[in-house]
Each structure stands twice: as C-alpha cells, then as structure tokens.
C-alpha positions in Angstrom: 140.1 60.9 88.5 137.0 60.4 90.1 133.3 62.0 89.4 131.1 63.3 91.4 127.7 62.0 91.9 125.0 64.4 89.9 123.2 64.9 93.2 126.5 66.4 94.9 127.1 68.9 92.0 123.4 69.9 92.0 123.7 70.6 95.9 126.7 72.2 95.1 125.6 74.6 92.7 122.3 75.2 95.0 124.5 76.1 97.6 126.8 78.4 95.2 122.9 80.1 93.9 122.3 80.6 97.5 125.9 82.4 98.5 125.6 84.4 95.7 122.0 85.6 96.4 122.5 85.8 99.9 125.2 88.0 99.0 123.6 90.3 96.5 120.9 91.1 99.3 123.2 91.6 102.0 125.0 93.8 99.6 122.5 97.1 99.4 121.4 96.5 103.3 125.1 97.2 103.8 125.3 100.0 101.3 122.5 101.0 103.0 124.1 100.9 106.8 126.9 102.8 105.3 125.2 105.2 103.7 123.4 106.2 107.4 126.2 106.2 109.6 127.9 108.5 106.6 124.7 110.7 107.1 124.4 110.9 110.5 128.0 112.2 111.0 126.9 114.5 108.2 129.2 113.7 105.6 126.4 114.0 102.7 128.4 113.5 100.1 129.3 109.8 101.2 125.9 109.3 102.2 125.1 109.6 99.1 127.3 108.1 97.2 126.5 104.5 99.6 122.8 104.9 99.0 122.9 105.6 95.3 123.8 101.6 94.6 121.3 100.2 96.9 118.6 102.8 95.7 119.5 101.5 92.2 119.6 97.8 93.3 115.8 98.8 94.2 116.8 98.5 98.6 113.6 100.9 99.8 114.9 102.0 103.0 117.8 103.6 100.8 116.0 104.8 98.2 113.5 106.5 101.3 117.1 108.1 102.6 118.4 109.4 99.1 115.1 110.8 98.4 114.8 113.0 101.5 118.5 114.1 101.1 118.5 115.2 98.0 114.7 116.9 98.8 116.8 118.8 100.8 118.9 120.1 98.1 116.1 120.6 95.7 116.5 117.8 93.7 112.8 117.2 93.0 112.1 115.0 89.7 114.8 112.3 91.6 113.7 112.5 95.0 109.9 112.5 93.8 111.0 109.0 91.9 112.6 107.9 94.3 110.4 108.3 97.4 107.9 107.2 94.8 109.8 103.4 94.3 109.9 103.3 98.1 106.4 103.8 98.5 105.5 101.3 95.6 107.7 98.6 97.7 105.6 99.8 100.7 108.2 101.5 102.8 106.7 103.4 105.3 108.9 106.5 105.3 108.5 106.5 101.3 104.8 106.8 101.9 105.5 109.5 104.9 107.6 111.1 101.9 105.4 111.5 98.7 102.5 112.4 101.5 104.6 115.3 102.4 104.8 116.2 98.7 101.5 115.6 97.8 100.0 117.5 100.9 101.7 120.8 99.4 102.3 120.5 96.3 106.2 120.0 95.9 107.2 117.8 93.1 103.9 116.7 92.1 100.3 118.3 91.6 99.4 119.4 95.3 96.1 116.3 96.3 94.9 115.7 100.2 93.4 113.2 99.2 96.7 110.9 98.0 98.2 112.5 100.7 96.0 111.6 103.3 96.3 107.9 101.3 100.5 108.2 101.8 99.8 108.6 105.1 97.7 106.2 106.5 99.4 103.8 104.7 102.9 105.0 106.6 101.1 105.1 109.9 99.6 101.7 109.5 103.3 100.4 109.1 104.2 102.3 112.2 105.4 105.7 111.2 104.9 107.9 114.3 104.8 111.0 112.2 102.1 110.1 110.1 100.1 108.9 113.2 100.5 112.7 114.4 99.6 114.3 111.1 96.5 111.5 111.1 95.4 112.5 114.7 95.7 116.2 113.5 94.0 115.8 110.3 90.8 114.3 112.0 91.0 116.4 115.5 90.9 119.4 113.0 89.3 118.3 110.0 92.0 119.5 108.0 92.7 117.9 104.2 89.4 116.6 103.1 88.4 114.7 106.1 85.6 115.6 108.7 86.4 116.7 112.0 86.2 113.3 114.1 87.4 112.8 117.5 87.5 109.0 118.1 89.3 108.8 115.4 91.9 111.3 116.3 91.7 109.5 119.8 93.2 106.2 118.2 95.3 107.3 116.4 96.9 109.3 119.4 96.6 106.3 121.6 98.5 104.0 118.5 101.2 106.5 118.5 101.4 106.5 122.1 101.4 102.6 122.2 104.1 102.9 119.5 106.5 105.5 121.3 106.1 102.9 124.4 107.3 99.6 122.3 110.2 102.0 121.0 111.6 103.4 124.0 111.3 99.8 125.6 112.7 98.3 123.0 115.9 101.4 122.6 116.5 100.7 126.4 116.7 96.9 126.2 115.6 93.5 128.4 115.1 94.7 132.0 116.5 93.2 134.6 
C-alpha cells in the first residue's frame, strides 16, 4: 500500500474545503431562485418556505424577499428583522424596506430622518424607487430636507440613466 505525499492530501483537502464552501453558498442563492419563481407564480406559501433557509443562512436578497412577504401579511417584528439584516449586509431593497417603515411609522418609531438615510443608501446601490422618493423628497421638500431642485434634477437624471442600462441590458447585445 502506498502513501500519499503530504502535499497531495493537503491539496486534497483544500479542494474538499473549497466544494464544500462553494456549495454552502451556492446553496441559499438557489433557495433563493426558488423561492422567487415560487413567488412570482404566486404560490406564497412555497415562497416562503424556500426563502426561510437562505434568510436564516444570512442570503440578503432572501431575507429582503421574506421580509416584504410577510409585511404583507402583517407580520411586523419578523419582517422589521429581517429587512433590518438585509439592510445591515447592505442590500439595497432592505434599505428601500426599513425606509418604507421608518417613513411612516410601521414596525418601528416613525423617523425621516433614518428614512431619508435607508434611502439614499438604496438609491446609491441603484434602487430606482428610492431615486423617485429622493427626487420627490427634494423637488418638494418633503421629510426634513429643503426644497432643492438640482438635486432633485440628479437624482431624476440617475434614475433615468438607470432605467436606460436596464432596459438595454433586459433586451440584450444588439445586433
């Protein structure tokens, strides 16, 4: 019987640590994937029961998803948590999320001010809704901030710029 070198087994077991963490990320993305096509065709209950292992595993985009579903059915304390470990990992609909809950009041003590923060943060990671509530906000001077139209101009010109990228990139290379 022959050994093996210690330099193959350490590979070896590098390349095992490897599988196995590739693995355990791919796993919540896919829980994740499952959990949004369940969603979509509106089974809510399957939804749901995909995203609660990735939430768990700490996978933002599925905690972001729980969150708003159960919002929706009034689930407050969990969706509040869970929108508020989104945002923490910086996911921009978990910031678009606890904004939303902090602008009114639902879930936590009403605050423009964090809400206004919760928002800017989403838009500055590309969320197109919190680019509108942004160019509102300062067109207006609505929740704490002063009225300022170059601002509001940017802001409309980023979402703008923004809706452009997606489109081109939703209808693919041209030809």
């Amino acid at each position: 019987m022959e050994i093996a070198p210690i330099g193959s087994v350490k590979r070896s077991l590098v390349a095992l640590l490897f599988a196995c963490s590739a693995a355990a990320v791919a796993a919540p993305a896919d829980d994740h994937q499952r959990g949004l096509s369940a969603y979509q065709r509106g089974d809510l209950i399957g939804a749901m029961a995909a995203l609660r292992p990735a939430a768990k595993a700490g996978y933002a985009p599925s905690q972001a998803l729980l969150a708003f579903i159960l919002d929706r059915a009034d689930f407050l304390e969990e969706s509040t948590a869970l929108y508020r470990a989104a945002a923490e990992q910086n996911d921009p609909e978990g910031h678009a999320g606890l904004a939303n809950y902090y602008l009114v009041g639902r879930g936590v003590a009403k605050d423009e001010k964090r809400a206004l923060e919760h928002f800017s943060k989403a838009a500055e990671l590309g969320h197109a809704a919190s680019m509108s509530v942004l160019e509102l906000a300062y067109r207006r001077g609505l929740h704490g901030v002063a009225a300022d139209p170059a601002q509001a101009d940017a802001w409309a010109a980023r979402r703008a710029r923004a809706a452009a990228a997606a489109s081109a990139a939703a209808s693919g290379p041209r030809r």
